[in-house]
C-alpha positions in Angstrom: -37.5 28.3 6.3 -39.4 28.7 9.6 -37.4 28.3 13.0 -39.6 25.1 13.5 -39.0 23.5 10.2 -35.0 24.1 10.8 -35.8 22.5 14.3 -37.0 19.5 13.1 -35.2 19.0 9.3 -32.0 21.4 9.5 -29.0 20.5 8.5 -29.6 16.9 7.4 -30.5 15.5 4.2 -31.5 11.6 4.2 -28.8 8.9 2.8 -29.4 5.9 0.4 -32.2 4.8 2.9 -34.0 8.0 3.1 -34.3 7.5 7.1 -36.3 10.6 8.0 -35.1 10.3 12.0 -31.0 11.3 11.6 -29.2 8.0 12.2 -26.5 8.2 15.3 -23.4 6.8 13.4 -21.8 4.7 16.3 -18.1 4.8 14.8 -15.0 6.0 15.3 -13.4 5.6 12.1 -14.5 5.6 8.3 -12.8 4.4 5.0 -11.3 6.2 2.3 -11.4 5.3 -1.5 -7.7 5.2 -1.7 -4.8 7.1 -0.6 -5.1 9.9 -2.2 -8.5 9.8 -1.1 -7.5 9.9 2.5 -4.2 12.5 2.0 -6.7 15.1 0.9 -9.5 14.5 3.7 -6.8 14.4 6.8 -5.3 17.8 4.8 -8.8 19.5 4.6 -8.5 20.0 0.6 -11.8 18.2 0.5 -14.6 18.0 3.2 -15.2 14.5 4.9 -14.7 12.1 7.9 -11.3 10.5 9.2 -11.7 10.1 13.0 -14.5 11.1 15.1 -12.6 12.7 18.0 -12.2 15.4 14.7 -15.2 15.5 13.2 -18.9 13.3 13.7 -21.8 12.9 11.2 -24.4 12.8 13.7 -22.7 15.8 15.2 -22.7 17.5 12.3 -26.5 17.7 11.7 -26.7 19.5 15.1 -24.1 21.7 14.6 -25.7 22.8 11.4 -28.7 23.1 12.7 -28.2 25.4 15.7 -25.9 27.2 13.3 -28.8 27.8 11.0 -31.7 28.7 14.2 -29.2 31.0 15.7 -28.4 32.5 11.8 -24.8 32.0 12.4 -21.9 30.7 10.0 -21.1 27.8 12.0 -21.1 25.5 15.2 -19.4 23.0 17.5 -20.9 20.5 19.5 -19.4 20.0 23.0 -19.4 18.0 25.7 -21.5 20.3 28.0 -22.4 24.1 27.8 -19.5 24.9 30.2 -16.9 23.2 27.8 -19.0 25.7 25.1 -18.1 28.5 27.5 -14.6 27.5 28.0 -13.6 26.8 24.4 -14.9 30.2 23.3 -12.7 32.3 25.6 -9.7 29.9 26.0 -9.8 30.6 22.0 -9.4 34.5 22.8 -7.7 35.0 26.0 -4.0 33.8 27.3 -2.1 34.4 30.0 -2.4 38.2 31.6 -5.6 38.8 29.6 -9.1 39.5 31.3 -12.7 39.4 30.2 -15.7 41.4 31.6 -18.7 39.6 32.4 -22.3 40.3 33.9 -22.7 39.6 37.1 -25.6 37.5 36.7 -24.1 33.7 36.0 -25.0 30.4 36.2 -23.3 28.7 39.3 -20.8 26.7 37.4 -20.3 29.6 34.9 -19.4 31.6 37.8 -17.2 28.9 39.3 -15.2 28.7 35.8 -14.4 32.4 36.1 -14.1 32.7 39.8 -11.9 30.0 40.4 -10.5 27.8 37.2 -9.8 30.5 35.0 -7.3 33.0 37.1 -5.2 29.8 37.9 -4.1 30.2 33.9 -3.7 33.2 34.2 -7.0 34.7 32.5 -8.8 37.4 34.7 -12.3 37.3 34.4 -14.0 40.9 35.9 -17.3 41.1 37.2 -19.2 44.1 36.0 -21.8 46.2 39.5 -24.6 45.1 36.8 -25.5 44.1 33.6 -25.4 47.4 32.3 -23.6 48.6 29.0 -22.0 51.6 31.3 -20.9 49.2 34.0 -18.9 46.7 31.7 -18.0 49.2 29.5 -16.0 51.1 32.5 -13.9 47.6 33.2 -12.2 47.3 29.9 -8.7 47.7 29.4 -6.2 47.3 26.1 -5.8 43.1 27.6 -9.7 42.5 27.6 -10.2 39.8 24.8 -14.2 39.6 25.5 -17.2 40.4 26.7 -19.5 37.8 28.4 -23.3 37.5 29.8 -26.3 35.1 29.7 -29.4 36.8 27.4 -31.5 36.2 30.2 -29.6 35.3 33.6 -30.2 31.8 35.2 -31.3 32.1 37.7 -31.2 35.6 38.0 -34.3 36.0 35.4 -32.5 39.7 34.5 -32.3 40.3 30.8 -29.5 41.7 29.0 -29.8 44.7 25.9 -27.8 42.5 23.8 -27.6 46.0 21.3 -26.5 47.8 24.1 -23.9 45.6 25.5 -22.6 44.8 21.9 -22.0 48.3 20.9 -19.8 48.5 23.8 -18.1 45.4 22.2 -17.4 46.6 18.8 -16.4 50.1 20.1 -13.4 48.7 21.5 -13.1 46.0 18.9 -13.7 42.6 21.2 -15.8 39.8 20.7 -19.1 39.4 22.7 -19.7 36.1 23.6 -24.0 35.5 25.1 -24.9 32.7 26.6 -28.4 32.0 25.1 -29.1 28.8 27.0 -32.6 30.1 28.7 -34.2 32.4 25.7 -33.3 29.6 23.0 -33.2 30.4 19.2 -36.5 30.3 19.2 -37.0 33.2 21.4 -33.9 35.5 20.6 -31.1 35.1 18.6 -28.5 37.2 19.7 -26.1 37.3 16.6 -28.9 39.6 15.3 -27.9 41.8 17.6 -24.5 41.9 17.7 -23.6 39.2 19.3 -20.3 37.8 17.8 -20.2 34.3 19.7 -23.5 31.8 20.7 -23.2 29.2 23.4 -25.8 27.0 25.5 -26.1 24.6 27.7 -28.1 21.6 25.4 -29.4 20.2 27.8 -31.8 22.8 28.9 -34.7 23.7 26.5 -33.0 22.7 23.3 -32.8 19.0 24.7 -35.9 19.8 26.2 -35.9 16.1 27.8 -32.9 16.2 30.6 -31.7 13.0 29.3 -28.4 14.1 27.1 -25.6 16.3 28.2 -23.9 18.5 25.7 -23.3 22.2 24.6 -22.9 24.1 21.5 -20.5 27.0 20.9 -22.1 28.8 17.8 -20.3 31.9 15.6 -21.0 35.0 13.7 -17.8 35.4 11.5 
């Protein structure tokens, strides 16, 4: 299926009332058949709804369809691409651990790792450039992952995703790229190597500047 076909149609198959649009399910709870029913939904022995904070049907369609234009296995929606930027390393790094970056970041990508992250405890290290040799030299046995934006906003510089990743799986860390300015459409980083996808949604995926959200996509 072509990257504009999944754009418009991914992920969502019409219900009972064939809507073509994808309906926004304004709930925050839904019903089971019985208990059983609902034992084996809150358990995850079956796939399905219980509370919203958990899991959304409107949410879902995106996720799967920015899983399927980036050709990874999965997605979350977030709040905002900085919550997609924090979940992905708070998921990898703890206390005493570091992460390299490119230099080139979006201001409050930047402020995250200049100024929230080291107050718990997670170093983030700025590479001299965005260069494989330059990120590669700041890697230690506590680095949990590598980090830069595909193309730097608003730096315009663009990374060798290849490059950078081979660094990555020579030392055996995730690579997480920011993929908020090429899109999908454009590059897909997972492709080439990249083991974790974020964006900002409301940039060029949005398209509109009228909704705030992110989206935190995976390889494996």
């Amino acid at each position: 299926m072509r990257d504009e076909t999944i754009a418009i149609h991914g992920g969502y198959v019409p219900d009972s009332t064939n809507a073509v649009a994808v309906p926004i399910y304004q709930t925050v709870a839904h019903e089971f058949s019985d208990a059983a029913h609902a034992a084996a939904v809150f358990d995850m022995d079956i796939p399905g709804y219980h509370y919203n904070r958990l899991n959304n049907p409107t949410n879902e369609v995106l996720e799967r369809r920015l899983a399927a234009l980036e050709r990874g296995v999965g997605a979350l929606t977030l709040s905002s691409g900085t919550a997609a930027v924090l979940y992905a390393i708070q998921n990898l790094a703890e206390t005493g651990d570091n992460i390299v970056s490119a230099p080139q970041l979006y201001g409050t990508t930047y402020t995250l790792f200049v100024h929230v992250l080291p107050r718990q405890g997670i170093e983030v290290r700025l590479a001299a450039d965005d260069s494989p040799e330059a990120i590669a030299r700041l890697i230690d046995d506590r680095t949990k992952a590598i980090f830069c934006e595909s193309i730097g906003n608003p730096a315009g510089n663009v990374v060798d995703i290849g490059a950078v990743a081979a660094v990555a799986q020579r030392h055996r860390i995730p690579f997480i790229v920011d993929n908020t300015v090429a899109t999908p459409l454009l590059l897909k980083p997972i492709e080439h190597g990249a083991d974790i996808v974020v964006h900002s949604l409301t940039k060029f995926i949005g398209g509109h500047g009228t909704t705030l959200g992110g989206g935190d996509r995976r390889r494996r």
